[in-house]
Residue, then its C-alpha position, 0 to 999 in steps of 0.5 A: x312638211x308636217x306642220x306643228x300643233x299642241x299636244x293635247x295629252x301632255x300639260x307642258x311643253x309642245x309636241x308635232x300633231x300629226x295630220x290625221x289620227x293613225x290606227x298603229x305606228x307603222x302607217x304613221x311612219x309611212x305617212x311621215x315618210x311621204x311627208x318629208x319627200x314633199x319638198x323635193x319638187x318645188x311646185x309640189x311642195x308649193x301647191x301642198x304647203x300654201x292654204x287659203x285658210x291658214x297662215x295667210x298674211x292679210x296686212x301689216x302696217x309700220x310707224x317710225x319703223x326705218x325712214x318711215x313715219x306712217x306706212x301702211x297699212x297694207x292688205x294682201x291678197x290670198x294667193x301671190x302679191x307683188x310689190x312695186x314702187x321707187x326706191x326708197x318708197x317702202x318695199x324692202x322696209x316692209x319685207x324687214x317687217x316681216x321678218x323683225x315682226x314675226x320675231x326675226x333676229x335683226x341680222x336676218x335682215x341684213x339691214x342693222x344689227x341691234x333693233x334699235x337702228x330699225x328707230x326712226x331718227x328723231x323718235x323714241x320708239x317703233x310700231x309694227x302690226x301684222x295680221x294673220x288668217x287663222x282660219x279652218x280645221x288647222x286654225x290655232x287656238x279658234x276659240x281664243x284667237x278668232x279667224x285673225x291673229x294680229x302680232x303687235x310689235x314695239x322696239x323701244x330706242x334701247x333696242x328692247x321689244x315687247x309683243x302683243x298678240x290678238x284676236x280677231x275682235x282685239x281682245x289681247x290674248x298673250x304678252x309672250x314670245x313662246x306663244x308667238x314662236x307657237x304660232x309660226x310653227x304651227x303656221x309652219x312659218x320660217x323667217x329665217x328659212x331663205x325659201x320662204x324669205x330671200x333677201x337682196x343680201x342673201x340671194x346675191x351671196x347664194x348665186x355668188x358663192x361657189x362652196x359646196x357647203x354653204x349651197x348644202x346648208x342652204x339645201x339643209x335648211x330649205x329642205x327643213x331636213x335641219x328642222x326636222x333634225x331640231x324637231x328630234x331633239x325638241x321631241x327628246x328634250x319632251x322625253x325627259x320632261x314627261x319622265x320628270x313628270x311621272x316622277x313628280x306624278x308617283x310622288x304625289x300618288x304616294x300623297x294622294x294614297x296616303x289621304x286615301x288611307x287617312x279617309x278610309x281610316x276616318x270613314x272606318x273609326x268613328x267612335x263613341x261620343x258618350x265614351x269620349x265625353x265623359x273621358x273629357x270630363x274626367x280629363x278636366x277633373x284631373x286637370x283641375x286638381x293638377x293645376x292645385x298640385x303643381x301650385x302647391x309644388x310651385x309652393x314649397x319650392x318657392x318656400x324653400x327658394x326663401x328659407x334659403x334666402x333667409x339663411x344666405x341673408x343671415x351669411x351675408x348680415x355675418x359677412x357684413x359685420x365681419x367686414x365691418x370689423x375688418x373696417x374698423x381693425x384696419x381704420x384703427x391701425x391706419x390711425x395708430x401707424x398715422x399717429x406714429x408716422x406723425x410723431x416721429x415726422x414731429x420728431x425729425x423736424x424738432x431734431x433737425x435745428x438742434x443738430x444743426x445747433x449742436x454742430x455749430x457749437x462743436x466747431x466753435x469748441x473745437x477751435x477753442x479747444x486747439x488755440x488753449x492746447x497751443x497756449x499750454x504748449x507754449x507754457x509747458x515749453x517755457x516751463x520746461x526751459x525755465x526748468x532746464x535753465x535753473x537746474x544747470x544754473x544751480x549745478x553751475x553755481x554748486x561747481x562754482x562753489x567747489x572751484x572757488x579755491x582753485x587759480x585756473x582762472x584761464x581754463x574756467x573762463x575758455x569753459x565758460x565761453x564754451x559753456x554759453x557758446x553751447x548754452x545759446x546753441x541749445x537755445x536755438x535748438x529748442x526755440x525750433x523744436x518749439x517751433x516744429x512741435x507747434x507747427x506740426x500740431x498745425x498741420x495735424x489739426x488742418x489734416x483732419x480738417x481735410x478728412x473730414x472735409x474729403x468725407x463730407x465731399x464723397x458723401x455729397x458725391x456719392x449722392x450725386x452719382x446716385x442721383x446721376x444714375x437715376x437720372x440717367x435711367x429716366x432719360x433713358x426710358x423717355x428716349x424710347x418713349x419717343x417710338x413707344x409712350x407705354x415704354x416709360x411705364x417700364x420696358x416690359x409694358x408694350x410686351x405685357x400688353x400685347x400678350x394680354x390681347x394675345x390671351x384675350x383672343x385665344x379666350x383666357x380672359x372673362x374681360x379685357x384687363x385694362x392698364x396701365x393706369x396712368x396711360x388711361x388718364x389725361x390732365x386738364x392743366x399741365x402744371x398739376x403733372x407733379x402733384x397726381x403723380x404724388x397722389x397717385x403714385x404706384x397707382x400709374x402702373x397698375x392694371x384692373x381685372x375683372x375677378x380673381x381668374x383674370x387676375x391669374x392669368x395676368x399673374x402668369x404673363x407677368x411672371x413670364x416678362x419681369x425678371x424674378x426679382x424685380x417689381x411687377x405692377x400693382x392688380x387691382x381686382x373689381x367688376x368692371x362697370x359701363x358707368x362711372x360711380x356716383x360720387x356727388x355726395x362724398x366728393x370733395x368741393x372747393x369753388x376754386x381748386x379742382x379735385x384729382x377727379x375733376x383735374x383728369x380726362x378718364x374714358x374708360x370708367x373701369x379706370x375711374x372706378x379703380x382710382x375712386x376705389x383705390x386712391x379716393x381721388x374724388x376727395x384729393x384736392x389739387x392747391x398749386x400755391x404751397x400756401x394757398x394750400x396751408x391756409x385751405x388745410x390748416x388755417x381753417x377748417x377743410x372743405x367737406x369729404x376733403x382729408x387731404x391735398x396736393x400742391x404743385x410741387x408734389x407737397x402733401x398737406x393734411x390738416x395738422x401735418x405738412x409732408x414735402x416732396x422729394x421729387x421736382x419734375x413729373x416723370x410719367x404724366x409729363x405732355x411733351x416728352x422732347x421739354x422733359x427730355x432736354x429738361x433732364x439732358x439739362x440737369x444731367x449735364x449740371x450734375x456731371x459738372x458737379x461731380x467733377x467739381x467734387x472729384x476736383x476738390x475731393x483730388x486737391x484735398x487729397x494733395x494737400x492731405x498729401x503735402x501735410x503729411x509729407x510736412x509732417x513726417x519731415x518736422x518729425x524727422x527734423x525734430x528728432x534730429x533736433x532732440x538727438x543734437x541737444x541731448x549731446x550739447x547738455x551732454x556737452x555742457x554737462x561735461x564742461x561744467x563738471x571739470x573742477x577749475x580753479x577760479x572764482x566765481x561771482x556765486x551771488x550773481x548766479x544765486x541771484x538769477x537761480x532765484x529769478x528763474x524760480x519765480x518766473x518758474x512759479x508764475x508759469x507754472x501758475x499760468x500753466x496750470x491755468x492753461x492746464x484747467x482751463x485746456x481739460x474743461x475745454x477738452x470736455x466741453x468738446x467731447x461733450x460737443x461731439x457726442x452730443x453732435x453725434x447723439x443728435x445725427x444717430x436720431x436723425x438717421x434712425x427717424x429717418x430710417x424709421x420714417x420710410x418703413x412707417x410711410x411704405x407701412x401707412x400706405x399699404x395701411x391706407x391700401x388695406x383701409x380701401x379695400x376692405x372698405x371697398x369689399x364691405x361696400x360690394x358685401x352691403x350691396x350684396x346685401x340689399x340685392x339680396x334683400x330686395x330679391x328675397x322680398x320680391x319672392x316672399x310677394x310672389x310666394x304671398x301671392x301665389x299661395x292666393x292663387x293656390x287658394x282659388x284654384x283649390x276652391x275652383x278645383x272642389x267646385x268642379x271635384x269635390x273630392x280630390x284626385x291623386x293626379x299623377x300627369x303633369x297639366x301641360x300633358x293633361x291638357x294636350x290631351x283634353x285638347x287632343x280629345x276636344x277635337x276628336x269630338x268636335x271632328x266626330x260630332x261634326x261627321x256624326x250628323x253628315x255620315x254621306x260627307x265622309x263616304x263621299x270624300x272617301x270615294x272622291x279621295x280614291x277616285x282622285x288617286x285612281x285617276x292619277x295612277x291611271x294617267x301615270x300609267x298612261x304617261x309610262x306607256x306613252x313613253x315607251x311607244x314614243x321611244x319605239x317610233x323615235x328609234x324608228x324615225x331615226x333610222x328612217x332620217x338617215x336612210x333618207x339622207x342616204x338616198x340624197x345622192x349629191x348629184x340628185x342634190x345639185x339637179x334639185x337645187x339648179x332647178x330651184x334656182x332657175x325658178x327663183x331667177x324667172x320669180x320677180x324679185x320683192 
């Protein structure tokens, strides 16, 4: 077989070197012919292979390799050597050797199948060391390897190896595995090949199998036709690197021509240096007096840039006083709806006794009014009697008179009997008219009582069911907080919130709105609940923008969730800051009552700022004690930057004013959610029960009212009938008394009483008419009464009506106050900026105006006559250094005209010799193709001529050999 060697035309990769040089392909061809036919003799291929100079092993040594601590080294002979001992004394441990040192896989060996089983127990690593004769005109590497090559290997415990190989003296040559595998080929060294080495394993396998594959493969690999093959597809896969390499080779000729043109370009153009240098000169003339324009360029801008500052100042200092103006409108207004809201509060509180005062009064006059009409009543009645009494006395005595002559004695006293039988009859009658008439004046008097009672208890309900329905609305709305606490700042709040983080993922926010207020807040003490909500009020639903867009865009998505009439939440438009606002020198301070600042827990510093803004929160001061804070507010003089406080209850007290609140319980600061939920469970049972205790009374008013009136209508009803019966008994009566009787009659005696009747008529008249005055100044004393009442509950309503108005009107004055305020501090900022910006540009205008004074001296120093320049100095500078280095390139190869010719030549010679070698490298290509087509075909006329009884003759004598050979 052909052995392998470098291939000294090409830079990478390994090519067959062939024995001898060869005029022309076809004597190679013959040659290689030859060559592969070898191996079908054995001892012919024996005697031709194996050289004393070459690929000898000379010895090998083992440590802790298998079971063997120290073992070698041994030294071999040049021809054959055997190999004898007892079991266990090393031999096949030396074969294994071989076959791992010379880089065999460990299932070669049949002896293990990871390296690291080839460890001896007990140490960490293994040694082999093998050395080889490289010796002659087929020696590798001479020079480098000397006439011996030592193949050092170590296999760590892991199962790793690593190589070294060395020459003859022991210097160490390489560290790889491809120059070792470099070195078998070209020794034509085959560990794996079983006619080179032929283990116990793989000789028994071999004479036990029976297939004719395997004994073909094994011909294959020994007749190293399967190497060959490998070789084919070695050689192809050197192919297409070598194209690759032309390809790399053309691109960098194209490099190399390019240098070329460069070079013969540069050897071609060497210019004036006189010419250039004054082109320099001049360049620097124009650069010079381009740097004065542009500094003047710089100038003017830079003085435009601050009379436009100046006239944004005078905008801005008239923007100031514009907003100081707005200040001061809206402070005077604030004042005077603050002044009105006191006198009418001043007004209301005055009222309040007074009408209390006059309604006491009117009951009591009422009442004294209704005892005088009974007392004149009852006189009229008497009056009216007497009257009666005297009038038919007198008609009785004028009959008398005329039937004085008369004896009719029996019929006048059966008249006279009739008479006062009718008389007491009558009496009877009108002692219960009386009675009714009084009776049924009682019953009209206690039911107006009950109305006014019944309207009084529907008001009281009304109020009630209004308070119930609150109630039950805030009940409500915390149930649901339980699953979700933004809810009780309105039901459309989580809704609202997630389109806001919608929006500001799709990008239609500058910044993220923040809101609600009151869900960004904390307290510090439970108990001051209900006197932040007081502060803060409407405050707790707002939410923050960044600037007027934002505040659109939330606009829009409010609009869409809140029904149309209803209230939507406060939008405070501010630049949102990182930093909280220093307030140290206009907050409030008291050693032992906290502000609404102090009192709150505010991550979020747009929210801080927007309650300083909005509420003045750093001026509030939060007093638990109603008292406490009377005597903190009014009783001396309040802490300074405080105008007002709270107190636990929700109270608000200023300095001369003192408001209460309405409310009793906190509704939206509240911690634990499930206390004021039972809380409110509580107070709407307790209003439940109150409504039915109302409704209770205001159905026991109505049957009584009821029962009154059905009384009254029958008094009335009976009362008719009363007057019916005695208009017939005096009817009666006068019938009896006009009959004309004759008898006698005691005149005097009647006269006599006539005149008795008289005088209790006039006393009762007299009486009456007391009863009479004194009933119309009571009447009037009443009516007086009433409309004062009256008077005083119209003043009261319309204070209060007055007040909610003027209180809504004070706190959008106050709104108002803050935000112009707030815009006139963001305007005065403005200004300073601006102020500080514009003084920081006329510095640097100062400034650069010396500057331009240097340079316009420094530019007359170099010209002094200046030059209309019409290049920028950036240009004019790159072309100064464009130009500098053309001459410091030209005045270098000026003095050195040989170093430009000869890199020059070198260039081309360089590009010559590449595109020579890459034409070398195409032609070589192209003859290779040709004598691998060749050889191809060639290989497979010889494996046509390998007959398979040829085959098995030829492998019965190898195998005859082998039994009669000693075994290793």
């Amino acid at each position: 077989m052909a052995k392998r060697k470098e291939e000294n035309f090409l830079p990478m990769g390994m090519q067959k070197k062939q024995r001898q040089e060869q005029d022309n392909v076809s004597e190679e061809e013959s040659e290689e012919e030859e060559e592969s036919l070898m191996p079908l003799s054995p001892g012919t291929a024996s005697t031709q292979v194996i050289s004393a100079e070459v690929g000898i092993i000379e010895s090998i040594q083992l440590k802790n390799f298998m079971c063997h601590a120290m073992l070698g080294p041994f030294k071999f002979g040049s021809n054959v050597n055997f190999v004898v001992g007892n079991n266990g004394s090393g031999k096949s441990a030396v074969l294994t050797a071989l076959i791992v040192g010379l880089g065999g896989k460990a299932l070669a060996t049949n002896r293990g199948s990871s390296l690291k089983g080839f460890v001896k127990d007990g140490q960490s690593s293994a040694d082999i060391s093998i050395t080889l004769r490289n010796r002659g005109e087929d020696a590798f590497k001479p020079r480098v390897y000397g006439d011996s090559i030592t193949v050092q290997q170590h296999i760590s415990l892991e199962g790793n190896r690593s190589y070294k190989l060395k020459g003859q003296t022991g210097n160490l040559v390489s560290t790889k595995k491809e120059e070792l595998t470099a070195i078998l080929d070209h020794f034509n060294i085959q560990v794996d090949n079983p006619v080179s080495i032929l283990t116990q394993e793989m000789s028994k396998q071999f004479l036990q199998s029976k297939n004719e594959g395997d004994k073909y493969k094994f011909f294959m690999k020994a007749t190293q036709l399967e190497q060959m093959k490998e070789d084919y597809s070695y050689i192809m896969d050197t192919k297409a690197r070598t194209r690759d390499q032309i390809e790399q080779g053309e691109e960098r000729l194209l490099e190399l021509r390019r240098q070329c043109l460069e070079k013969e370009e540069r050897f071609q153009s060497i210019a004036d240096l006189s010419v250039m240098k004054k082109k320099l000169e001049d360049l620097k003339h124009e650069m010079a007096w381009a740097l004065v324009g542009e500094y003047e360029k710089e100038i003017q801008e830079m003085r435009n840039q601050v009379s436009a500052g100046e006239d944004r100042t005078v905008r801005l200092m008239q923007k100031v006083e514009d907003w100081r103006a707005r200040v001061g409108v809206a402070d005077r207004k604030f004042k005077a709806i603050q002044d009105n809201l006191e006198k009418i509060s001043e007004e209301a509180i005055e009222l309040e006794p007074k009408c209390i005062q006059a309604k006491e009064d009117l009951i009591h006059k009422k009442k004294a009014y209704n005892d005088a009409e009974v007392l004149y009543i009852r006189c009229r009645n008497e009056f009216r009697g007497l009257e009666k009494d005297g009038e038919q006395l007198r008609n009785r005595i004028e009959e008398l008179k005329r039937s004085a002559n008369q004896s009719l004695e029996p019929a006048r006293q059966e008249r006279q009997k009739k008479i006062a039988s009718l008389n007491e009859k009558l009496k009877s009658y009108e002692d219960q008219e009386d009675f009714l008439g009084q009776e049924m004046e009682r019953f009209r008097q206690t039911i107006e009582k009950d109305k006014e009672e019944r309207s009084r208890i529907k008001q009281e309900e009304s109020d009630v069911v209004q308070t119930l329905n609150t109630k039950r609305r805030h009940l409500h709305q915390l149930k649901e907080t339980r699953t979700n606490r933004l809810k009780q700042f309105g039901s459309q709040v989580p809704a609202l919130l997630e389109a806001i983080e919608d929006a500001y993922r799709k990008g239609q926010f500058t910044r993220k709105p923040v809101g609600p207020l009151g869900a960004c807040i904390r307290l510090r003490d439970p108990e001051l609940a209900l006197a932040i909500e007081c502060c803060l009020k409407g405050l707790i639903f707002a939410f923050c923008c960044h600037n007027y867009k934002d505040e659109r865009v939330l606009q829009g998505l409010m609009k869409k969730l809140y029904p149309p009439n209803a209230s939507r939440p406060q939008i405070i438009v501010s630049e949102f800051r990182n930093e909280v606002y220093d307030v140290s020198r206009r907050a409030a301070y008291h050693p032992e009552f906290p502000t609404v600042l102090t009192a709150l827990e505010i991550d979020n510093a747009v929210v801080a700022n927007s309650l300083i803004d909005m509420r003045r929160i750093e001026t509030v001061l939060l007093i638990k004690s109603s008292p406490l804070a009377r005597a903190v507010m009014q009783l001396q003089k309040p802490p300074k930057n405080c105008n007002e406080a709270f107190t636990a209850e929700g109270d608000q007290v200023f300095e001369r004013r003192y408001y209460s609140s309405e409310r009793t319980r906190p509704r939206y600061l509240t911690g634990d959610v499930e206390k004021e939920i039972s809380h409110l469970e509580k107070e709407v049972e307790n209003k439940v029960a109150q409504l039915n205790v109302f409704q209770q009374h205001v159905s026991s008013l109505e049957s009584d009212l009821r029962k009154n009136q059905e009384l009254v209508s029958n008094h009335h009803r009976h009362l008719k009938e009363l007057k019916i019966k005695i208009k017939k008994i005096l009817l009666e009566i006068k019938d009896l008394e006009n009959e004309e009787e004759n008898q006698s009659v005691d005149i005097s005696t009647l006269e006599e009483e006539d005149e008795e009747i008289k005088k209790q008529m006039k006393k009762v008249e007299e009486e009456m008419k007391v009863r009479k005055e004194e009933l119309d100044s009571l009447r009037k004393q009443r009516s007086e009464a009433e409309q004062t009442y009256e008077e005083f509950k119209l003043k009261i309503h319309q204070v209060s009506e007055l007040a909610e108005p003027v209180k809504e009107e004070l706190n959008q004055a106050y709104a108002e106050v803050d935000t112009q305020k707030r815009s006139l501090r963001h305007y005065e900022e403005k200004l300073r900026q601006h102020t500080d910006t514009l003084t920081a540009k006329k510095d640097e205008l100062s400034q650069t105006e010396k500057e331009h004074q240097e340079k316009s001296a420094l530019a007359r120093k170099i010209c002094p006559e200046r030059i209309e320049v019409k290049k920028s100095p950036s240009v004019l500078d790159r072309e100064i250094t464009r130009l500098r280095q053309k001459i410091q390139s030209e005045s270098n190869s000026h003095g050195d005209r040989e170093e430009i010719i000869r890199q020059y030549k070198e260039a081309k010679e360089t590009y010559q010799d590449l595109d020579g070698k890459v034409k070398s490298l195409k032609r070589f290509i192209k003859l290779l193709d040709e004598i691998m087509t060749q050889r191809y075909k060639t290989y497979q006329q010889f494996r046509s001529l390998l007959h398979p009884k040829s085959i098995r003759i030829v492998l019965d004598h190898v195998i005859a050999e082998m039994s009669r050979a000693p075994h290793i």
